[in-house]
N, C-alpha and C positions, 0 to 999 in steps of 0.2 A: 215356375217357368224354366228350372233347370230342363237341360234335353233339349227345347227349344231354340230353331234357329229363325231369327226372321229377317227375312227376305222382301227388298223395296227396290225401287227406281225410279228416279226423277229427276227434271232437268227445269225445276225452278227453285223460287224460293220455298221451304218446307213450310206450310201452315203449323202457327202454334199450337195448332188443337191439334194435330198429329206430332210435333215433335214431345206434348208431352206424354202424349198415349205412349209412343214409341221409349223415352225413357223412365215413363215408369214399368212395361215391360221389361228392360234392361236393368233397375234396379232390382227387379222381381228376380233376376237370374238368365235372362234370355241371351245369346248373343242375337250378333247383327250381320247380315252379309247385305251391302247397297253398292248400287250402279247408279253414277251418276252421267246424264251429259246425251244420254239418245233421244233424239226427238220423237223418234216413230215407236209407238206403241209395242207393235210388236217384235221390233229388231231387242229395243230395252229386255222386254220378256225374257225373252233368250239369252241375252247376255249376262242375266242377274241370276238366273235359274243355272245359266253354266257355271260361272262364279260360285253360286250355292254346293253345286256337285263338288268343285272343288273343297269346297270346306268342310262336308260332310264323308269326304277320304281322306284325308288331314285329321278329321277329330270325330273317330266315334262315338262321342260322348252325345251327338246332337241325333235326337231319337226320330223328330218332328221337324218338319219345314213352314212357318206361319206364314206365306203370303201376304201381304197387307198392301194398301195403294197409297202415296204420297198423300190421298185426300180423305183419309179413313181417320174415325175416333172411336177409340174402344178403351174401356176397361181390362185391368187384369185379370180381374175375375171371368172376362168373357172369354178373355185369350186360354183362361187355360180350362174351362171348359170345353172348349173346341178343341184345344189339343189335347185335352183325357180323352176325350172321346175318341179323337185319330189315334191317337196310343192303343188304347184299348180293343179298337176292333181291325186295326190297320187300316181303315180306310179314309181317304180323302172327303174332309167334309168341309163345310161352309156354314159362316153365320148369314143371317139376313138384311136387308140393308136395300135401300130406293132411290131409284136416281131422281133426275131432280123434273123430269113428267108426273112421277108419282107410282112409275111402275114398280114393281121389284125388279130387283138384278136376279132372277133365277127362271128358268123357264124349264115344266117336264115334257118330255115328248110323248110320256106314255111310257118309257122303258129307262129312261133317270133321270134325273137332275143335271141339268147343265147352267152354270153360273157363272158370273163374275168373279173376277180374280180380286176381290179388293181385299177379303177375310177369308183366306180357304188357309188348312192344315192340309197337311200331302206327310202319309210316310216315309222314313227315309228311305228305306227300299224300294218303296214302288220310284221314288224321283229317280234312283241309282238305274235302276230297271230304263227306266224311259230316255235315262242319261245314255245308256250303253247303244241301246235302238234307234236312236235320233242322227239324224242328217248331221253332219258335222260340216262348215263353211269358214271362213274365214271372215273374222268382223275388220271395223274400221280402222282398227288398228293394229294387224295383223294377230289378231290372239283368237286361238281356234274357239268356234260357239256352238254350241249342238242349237237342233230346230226341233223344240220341245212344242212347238205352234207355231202356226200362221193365221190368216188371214184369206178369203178368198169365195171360188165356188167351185173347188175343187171337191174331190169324193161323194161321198153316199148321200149328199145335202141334194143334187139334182137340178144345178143351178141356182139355189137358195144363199146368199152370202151367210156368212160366218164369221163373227170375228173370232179375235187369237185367244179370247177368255172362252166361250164356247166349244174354240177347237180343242184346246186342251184340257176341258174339262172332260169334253167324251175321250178323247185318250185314253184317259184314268179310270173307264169304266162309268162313268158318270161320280156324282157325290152325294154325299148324305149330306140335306138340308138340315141344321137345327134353328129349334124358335131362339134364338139368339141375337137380339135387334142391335147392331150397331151403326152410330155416324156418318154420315155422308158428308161434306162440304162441297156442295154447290148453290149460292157461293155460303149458306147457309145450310146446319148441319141437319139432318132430315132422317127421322128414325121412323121403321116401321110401327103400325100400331101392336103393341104387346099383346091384347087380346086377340090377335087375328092370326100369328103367325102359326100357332099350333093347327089350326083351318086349313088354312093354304096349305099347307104342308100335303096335311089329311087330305084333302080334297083331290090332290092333285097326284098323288102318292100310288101307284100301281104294285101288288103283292108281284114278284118273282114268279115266275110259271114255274112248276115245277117238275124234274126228267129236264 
């Protein structure tokens, strides 16, 4: 997990099954950048991800950005699977994981993957990239926050809402799904079936045109 920065927010008590996921990644080698105290989803977003940028111009040593949500359990071994792989090909990708209908957190349009922010890797460049591009506003407490997402039915959606994990998944190009099933807590931890994620994947998964 060296390289590894990861990246949370949350404004309650942390679940044990995430504080220990979260320091046995730390003991692995990872640092930490967290926001605590927003209520609103996607103001948090923002201000953790600006936060992030700052610490990945401060210390180039952090290669990868891990995303994770205050109600995430995962293994090391998951985490750095997912982040060899964002290494390796620079792109933003994502484990898999079900909310608590039973859907997955990942939906393809037919031209990529758009998912939930609760286990995504982001490279540092593309985040730096997005950092530079993004709306800059002033948060709650006067400390400038770039608008890496929102929320809404603004742009190409067509009326369609969106929320702030979605939004900024297409940002990024969309993301590479892997079969990589981790934790949910709601209020009970809820993994996908291992046999099926390589499926979904395949199934849903559209080759690149190509020209």
């Amino acid at each position: 997990m060296q390289g590894v920065l990861l990246v949370y927010s949350s404004n309650r008590n942390l679940p044990p099954e995430f504080v220990d996921s979260l320091q046995a990644s730390i003991f692995a080698g990872a640092g930490v950048s967290k926001w605590e105290g927003a209520s609103d989803v996607t103001l948090a977003r923002n201000i953790s991800l600006s936060k992030a940028c700052e610490v990945l111009l401060q210390h180039p040593r952090f290669e990868v950005v891990l995303m994770v949500d205050d109600d995430m359990v995962w293994k090391v071994e998951q985490a750095k699977q997912l982040t060899e792989h964002c290494r390796n090909t620079k792109r933003p990708c994502s484990g898999c994981y079900v909310m608590k209908d039973g859907r997955m957190a990942a939906h393809h349009d037919g031209k990529m993957w758009q998912v939930g922010l609760g286990f995504v890797a982001i490279p540092r460049q593309l985040l730096l990239d997005l950092y530079v591009t993004s709306r800059r506003f002033t948060g709650a407490n006067g400390d400038p926050v770039r608008e890496f997402t929102r929320s809404g039915v603004e742009g190409e959606w067509k009326g369609e809402w969106k929320g702030e994990d979605f939004w900024l998944t297409r940002r990024m190009g969309g993301v590479d799904l892997l079969p990589i099933g981790v934790g949910h807590i709601k209020p009970l931890v809820l993994y996908p079936q291992p046999e099926t994620l390589a499926a979904f994947i395949a199934k849903h998964s559209v080759p690149s045109p190509k020209g």
